[in-house]
N, C-alpha and C positions, 0 to 999 in steps of 0.2 A: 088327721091323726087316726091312728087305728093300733086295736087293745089287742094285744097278742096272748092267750091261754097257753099256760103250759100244759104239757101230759101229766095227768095223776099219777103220783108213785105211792105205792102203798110201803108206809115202813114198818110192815112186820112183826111189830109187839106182840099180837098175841102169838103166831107163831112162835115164837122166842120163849113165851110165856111154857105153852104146852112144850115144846122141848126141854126146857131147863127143867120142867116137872117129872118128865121122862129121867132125865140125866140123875137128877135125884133118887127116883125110886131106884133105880139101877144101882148105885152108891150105896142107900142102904141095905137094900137086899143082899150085897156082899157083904157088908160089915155084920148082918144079921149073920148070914150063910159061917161067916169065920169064929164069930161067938157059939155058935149052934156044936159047931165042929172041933170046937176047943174046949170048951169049958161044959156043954148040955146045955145049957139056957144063956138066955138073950141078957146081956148085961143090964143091972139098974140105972144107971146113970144111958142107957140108950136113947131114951125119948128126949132128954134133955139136950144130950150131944148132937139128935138129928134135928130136933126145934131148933135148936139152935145155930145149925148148918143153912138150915131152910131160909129162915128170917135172914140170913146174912148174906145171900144168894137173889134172895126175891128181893132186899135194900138194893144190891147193887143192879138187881132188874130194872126197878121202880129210879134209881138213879138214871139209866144210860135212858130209859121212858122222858124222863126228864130232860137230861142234858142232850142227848144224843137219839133223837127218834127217829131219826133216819140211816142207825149203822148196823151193818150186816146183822140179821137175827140167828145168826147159825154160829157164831164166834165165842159169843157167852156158853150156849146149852155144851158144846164140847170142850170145851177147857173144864166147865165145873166137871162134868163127865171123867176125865181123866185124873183131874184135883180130887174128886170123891174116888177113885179107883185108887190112887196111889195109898190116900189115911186107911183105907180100908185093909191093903196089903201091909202097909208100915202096923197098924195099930195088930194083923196076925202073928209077925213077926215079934212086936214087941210081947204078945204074950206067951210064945216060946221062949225069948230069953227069961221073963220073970216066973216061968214054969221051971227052968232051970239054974236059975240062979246062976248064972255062970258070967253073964255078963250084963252090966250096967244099960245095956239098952231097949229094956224095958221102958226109960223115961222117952223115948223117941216121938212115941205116936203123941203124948202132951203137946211136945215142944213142935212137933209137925203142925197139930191143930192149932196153935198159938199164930206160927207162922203164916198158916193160911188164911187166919182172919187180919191179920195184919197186912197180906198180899190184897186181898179182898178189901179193905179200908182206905191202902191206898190207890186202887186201881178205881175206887168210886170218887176219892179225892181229887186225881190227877180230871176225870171227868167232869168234876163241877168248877173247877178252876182253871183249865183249857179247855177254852171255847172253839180255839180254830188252832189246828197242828202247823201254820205256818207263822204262828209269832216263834215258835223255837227254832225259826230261821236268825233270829237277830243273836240267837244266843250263840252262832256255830263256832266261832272261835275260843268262847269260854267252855262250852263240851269238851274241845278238843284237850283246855288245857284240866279241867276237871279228871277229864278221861285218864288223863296220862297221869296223875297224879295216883287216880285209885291204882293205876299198874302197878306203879312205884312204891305207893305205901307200904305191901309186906315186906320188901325190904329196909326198913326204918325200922333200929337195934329195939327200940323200945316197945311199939307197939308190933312186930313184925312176929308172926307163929310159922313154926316150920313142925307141919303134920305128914307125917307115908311119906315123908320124902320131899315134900313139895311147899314152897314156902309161898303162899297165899292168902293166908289169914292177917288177919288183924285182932289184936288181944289187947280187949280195955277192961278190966276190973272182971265183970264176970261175964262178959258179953265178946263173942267172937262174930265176925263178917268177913264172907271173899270179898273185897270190893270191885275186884278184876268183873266179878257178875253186874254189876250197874255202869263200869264202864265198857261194858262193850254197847248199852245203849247209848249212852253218851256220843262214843265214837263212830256211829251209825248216824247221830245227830250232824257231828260236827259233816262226817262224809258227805252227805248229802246236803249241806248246805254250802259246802266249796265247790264241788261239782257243779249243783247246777248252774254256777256263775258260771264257769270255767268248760262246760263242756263241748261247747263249738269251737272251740280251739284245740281241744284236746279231738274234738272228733276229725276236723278238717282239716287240720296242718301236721305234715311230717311227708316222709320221704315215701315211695312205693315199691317193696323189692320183693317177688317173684310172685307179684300177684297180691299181696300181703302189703295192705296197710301200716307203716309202724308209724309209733307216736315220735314226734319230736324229741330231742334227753333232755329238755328240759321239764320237757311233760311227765317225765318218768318219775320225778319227786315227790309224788303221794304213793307210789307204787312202791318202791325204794324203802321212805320213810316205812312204808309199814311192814314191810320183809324185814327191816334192820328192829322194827319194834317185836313183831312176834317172835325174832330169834333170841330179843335179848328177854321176853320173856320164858323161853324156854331154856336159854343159859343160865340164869338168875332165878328165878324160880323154880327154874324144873318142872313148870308145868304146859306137858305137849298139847292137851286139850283144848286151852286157851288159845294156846299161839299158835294152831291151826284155824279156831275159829276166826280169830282176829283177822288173820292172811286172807281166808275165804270170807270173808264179809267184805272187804277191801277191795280183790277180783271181780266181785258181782257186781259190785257199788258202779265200778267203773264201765264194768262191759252194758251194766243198764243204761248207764248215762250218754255212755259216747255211740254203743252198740259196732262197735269194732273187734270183731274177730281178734284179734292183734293181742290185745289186753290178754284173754284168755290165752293165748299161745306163749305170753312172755309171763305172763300169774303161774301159769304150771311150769313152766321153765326155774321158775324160781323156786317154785314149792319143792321140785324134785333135786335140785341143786341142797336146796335149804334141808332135809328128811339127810339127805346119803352125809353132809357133813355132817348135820347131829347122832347119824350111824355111826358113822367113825371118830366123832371127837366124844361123844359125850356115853360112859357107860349106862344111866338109866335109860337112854332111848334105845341102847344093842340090847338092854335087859329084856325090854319090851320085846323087841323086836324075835329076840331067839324063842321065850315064852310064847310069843304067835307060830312061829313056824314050827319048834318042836314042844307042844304043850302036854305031851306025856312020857317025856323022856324022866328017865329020873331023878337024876343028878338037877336038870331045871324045874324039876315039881319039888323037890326038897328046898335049893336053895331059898333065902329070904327075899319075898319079892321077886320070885319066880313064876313057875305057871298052876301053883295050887288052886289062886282061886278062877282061874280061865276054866281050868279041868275040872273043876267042881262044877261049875256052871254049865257046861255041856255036858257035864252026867246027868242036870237037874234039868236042860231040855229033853234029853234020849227019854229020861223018866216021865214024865207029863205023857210023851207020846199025841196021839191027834186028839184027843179032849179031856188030858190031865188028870190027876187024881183028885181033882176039886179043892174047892177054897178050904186054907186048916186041914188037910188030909197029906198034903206030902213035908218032906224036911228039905224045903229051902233055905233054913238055917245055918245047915252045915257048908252054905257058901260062907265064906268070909264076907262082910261087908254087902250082906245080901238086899238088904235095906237102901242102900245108895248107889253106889256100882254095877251094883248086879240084878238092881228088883226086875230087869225084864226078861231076867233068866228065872226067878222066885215067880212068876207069873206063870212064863211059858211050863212051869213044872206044876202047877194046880190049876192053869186051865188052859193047857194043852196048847197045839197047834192053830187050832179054831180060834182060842180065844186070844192070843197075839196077833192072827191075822185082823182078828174084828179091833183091837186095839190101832193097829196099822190101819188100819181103813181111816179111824177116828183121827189121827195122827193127820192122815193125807188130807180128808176135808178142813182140817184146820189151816194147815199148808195152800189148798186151794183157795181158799177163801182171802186169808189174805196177799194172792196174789193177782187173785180178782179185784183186793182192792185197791191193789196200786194199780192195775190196768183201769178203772175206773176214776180213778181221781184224774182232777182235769191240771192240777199243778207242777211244774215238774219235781218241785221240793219234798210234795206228798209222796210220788211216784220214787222217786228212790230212798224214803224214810221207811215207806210202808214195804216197798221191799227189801231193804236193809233189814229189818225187825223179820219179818216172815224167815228171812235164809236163819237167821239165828237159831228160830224153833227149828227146822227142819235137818238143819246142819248138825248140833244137838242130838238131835234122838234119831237121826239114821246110821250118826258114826257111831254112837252107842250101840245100835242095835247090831251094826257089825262089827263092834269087836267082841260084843258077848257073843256073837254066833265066828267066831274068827273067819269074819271073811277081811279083815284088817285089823292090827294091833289095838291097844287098849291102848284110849286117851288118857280115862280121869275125867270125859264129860260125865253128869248124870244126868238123868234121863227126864224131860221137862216136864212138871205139875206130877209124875209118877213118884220119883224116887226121892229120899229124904234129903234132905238141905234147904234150909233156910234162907240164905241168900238168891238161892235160884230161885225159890220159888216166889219170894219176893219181886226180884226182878223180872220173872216173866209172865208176872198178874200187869205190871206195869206195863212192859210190852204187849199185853190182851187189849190194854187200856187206849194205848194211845192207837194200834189195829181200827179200835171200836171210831175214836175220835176222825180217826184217815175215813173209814168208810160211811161216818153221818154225812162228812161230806162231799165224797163220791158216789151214794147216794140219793143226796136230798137234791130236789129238784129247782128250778127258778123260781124268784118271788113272785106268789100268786098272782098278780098282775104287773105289765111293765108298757108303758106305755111312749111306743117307738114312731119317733117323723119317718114315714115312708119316701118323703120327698129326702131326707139325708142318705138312705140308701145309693140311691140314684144318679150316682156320681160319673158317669161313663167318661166327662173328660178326663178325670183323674187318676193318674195310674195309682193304682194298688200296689201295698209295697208284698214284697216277696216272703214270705215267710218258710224257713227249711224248718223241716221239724227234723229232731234229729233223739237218740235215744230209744231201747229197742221196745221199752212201752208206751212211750210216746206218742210213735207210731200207730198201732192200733187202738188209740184210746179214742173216745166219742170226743167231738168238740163241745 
């Protein structure tokens, strides 16, 4: 017999520790810098708002210390990082509008704060009550149906809200929710738990024409199904945000899983098919559309739901310039909806060029990381959960950030842990959470000792069986 040691991995807590301290101070010092610049003095209830933030931040440190001490230490310090950047611009914002009395959303930065302790409450819950991210492998067909159901709900006569145009709400008493935002984790769940049954099939069988792998048609039925779901929620709802994200979470899912070229070639085939019919059949996606390409015509800056607030937004980036008029010093107000839609334009107009770039940096390590952690897990069910989750944030805040800058039309996504809404931010503390959960354990190392027959190794008359690894992170993942 012989005792085989593993290698030491260090899991990082107090690293984690001193960045979230970091991420903190940085959080306040804007929210100080926007009191300073608005009002002269540093709000009373300050010390209590950031005790308060702190403690709730350090709990959920002191949790993932607990539950999860081996997951990425860089995942928490940047989400609160951008979670505290966003209260801080929503709570500038909100004191321009009760400076002028003009509109109701003054109560924003409350109900912000409300939301993110509640984002925060359950992202430490989901941590102490999942132990390991592969029992939500047993759940993948009740995702699926869960999932499809939150799509569904805003259209139901009774609780169903139709807001801008877009029917995505849910209206009970005095309580609104998207619920479209928790199923797309859902439907992330469910993907990845059909797939990786399914994926050697789907990778190795079907026909080969001009070089170009295609999938069998019978293999085409999650593909299909979720082109015909995202179009029916952009017919029905009218919301294009979603049902792009939906489509592209779906494409990635599969090209992770199978790693065939193919998928991508016939996902954009369909995206592009899918975009030019909603061009031509449905007017608020040509509304969009002409609002992008001619965004300071007149006739489309007047119309309702034209390009006022595109053009505002790009007057509020030209104005920032490369390092802005400072926090509280410019009128990011005078976007429409500058607080949700638009806060990456309210940004880039009080700290400049510099400080969206440094925002985007923040943005990408969070992106990298968790896609470090689906290359790191050793599961395949991890590996396309943890990437499923990752493409949402990144998909999210880059289509956002191009169509505030029109390098592509406006969805209707907002912008992740930055901009106002409740549902999102909810949902994507949840998705930090279960990140956190993927990466304890594709980082935590083997049970400190294990004690292996060297003589069972030793098998030479026995043939080994074949194993294909298949999957494009699969692949270079460690055994």
């Amino acid at each position: 017999m012989a005792t085989v040691q593993p290698g030491g991995a260090r899991p990082g807590r107090l690293a984690e520790l001193f960045l979230l301290l970091f991420a903190l101070a940085l959080s306040f010092m804007a929210y100080a810098q926007v009191a300073l610049a608005l009002q002269g003095h540093l709000p009373p209830q300050m010390a209590l708002q950031c005790g308060g933030f702190t403690l709730l931040t350090l709990g959920l440190h002191l949790v993932v210390r607990w539950r999860a001490p081996y997951a990425d230490p860089v995942i928490l310090p940047v989400t609160v990082l951008l979670n505290g950047t966003g209260l801080a611009m929503i709570y500038r914002l909100a004191l321009r509008y009760q400076a002028t009395d003009t509109d109701p959303g003054w109560l924003i930065a409350p109900k912000q704060m409300v939301w993110t302790v509640l984002g925060i409450v359950a992202a430490a819950t989901l941590l102490i009550c999942l132990r390991d991210h592969r029992v939500l492998r047993r759940f993948t067909y009740t995702a699926m149906l869960l999932g499809l159901a939150g799509l569904i709900a805003p259209l139901l006569p009774v609780i169903g809200d139709t807001r801008n145009g877009s029917t995505i709400w849910i209206h009970l008493w005095e309580f609104s929710f998207q619920p479209a935002e928790v199923s797309k984790i859902l439907l992330v769940v469910f993907l990845a738990g059909y797939l990786v049954t399914r994926r050697e099939a789907m990778a190795l069988a079907g026909p080969k024409i001009a070089g170009l792998q295609l999938p069998r048609l019978r293999d085409m039925g999650p593909l299909l199904t979720a082109w015909l779901a995202s179009l029916g929620v952009l017919v029905f709802e009218k919301d294009l945000g979603t049902s792009l994200l939906l489509f592209g979470v779906f494409v990635v899912i599969l090209y992770t899983a199978t790693n065939r070229p193919s998928w991508i070639v016939i996902g954009l085939g369909l995206f592009a098919g899918g975009i030019y019919l909603a061009y031509r059949l449905f007017g608020h996606v040509a509304q969009r559309v002409e609002a992008w390409l001619h965004p300071f015509d007149q006739a489309i800056y007047d119309q309702v739901g034209g390009s006022h607030q595109l053009a505002q937004g790009l007057f509020g980036l030209a104005h920032g310039g490369l390092f802005g008029t400072g926090l509280g010093r410019g009128r990011p107000d005078i976007t429409p909806m500058a607080y949700s839609d638009f806060i990456f334009a309210a940004l880039g107009e009080e700290l400049g060029l510099t400080g969206v770039m440094g925002l985007l940096l923040v943005y990408l390590i969070l992106v990298e990381r968790g896609f470090r952690t689906a290359i790191g897990i050793r599961d395949g069910f991890g590996k396309l959960l943890a990437t499923g989750l990752t493409f949402t944030l990144a998909f999210q805040f880059f289509v956002v950030v191009g169509g505030v800058t029109r390098v592509i039309p406006l969805t209707g996504l907002v912008t992740p842990f930055l901009a106002y809404g409740g549902s999102a931010l909810l949902a994507n503390w949840v998705v930090v959470a279960l990140l956190l959960r993927i990466s304890d354990g594709a980082r935590r190392p083997p049970p400190a000792t294990s004690e292996i027959d060297l003589s069972s190794l030793v098998q030479a008359d026995k043939p080994k069986p074949k194993v294909e690894s298949v999957g494009a992170l699969e692949a270079v993942s460690r055994p």
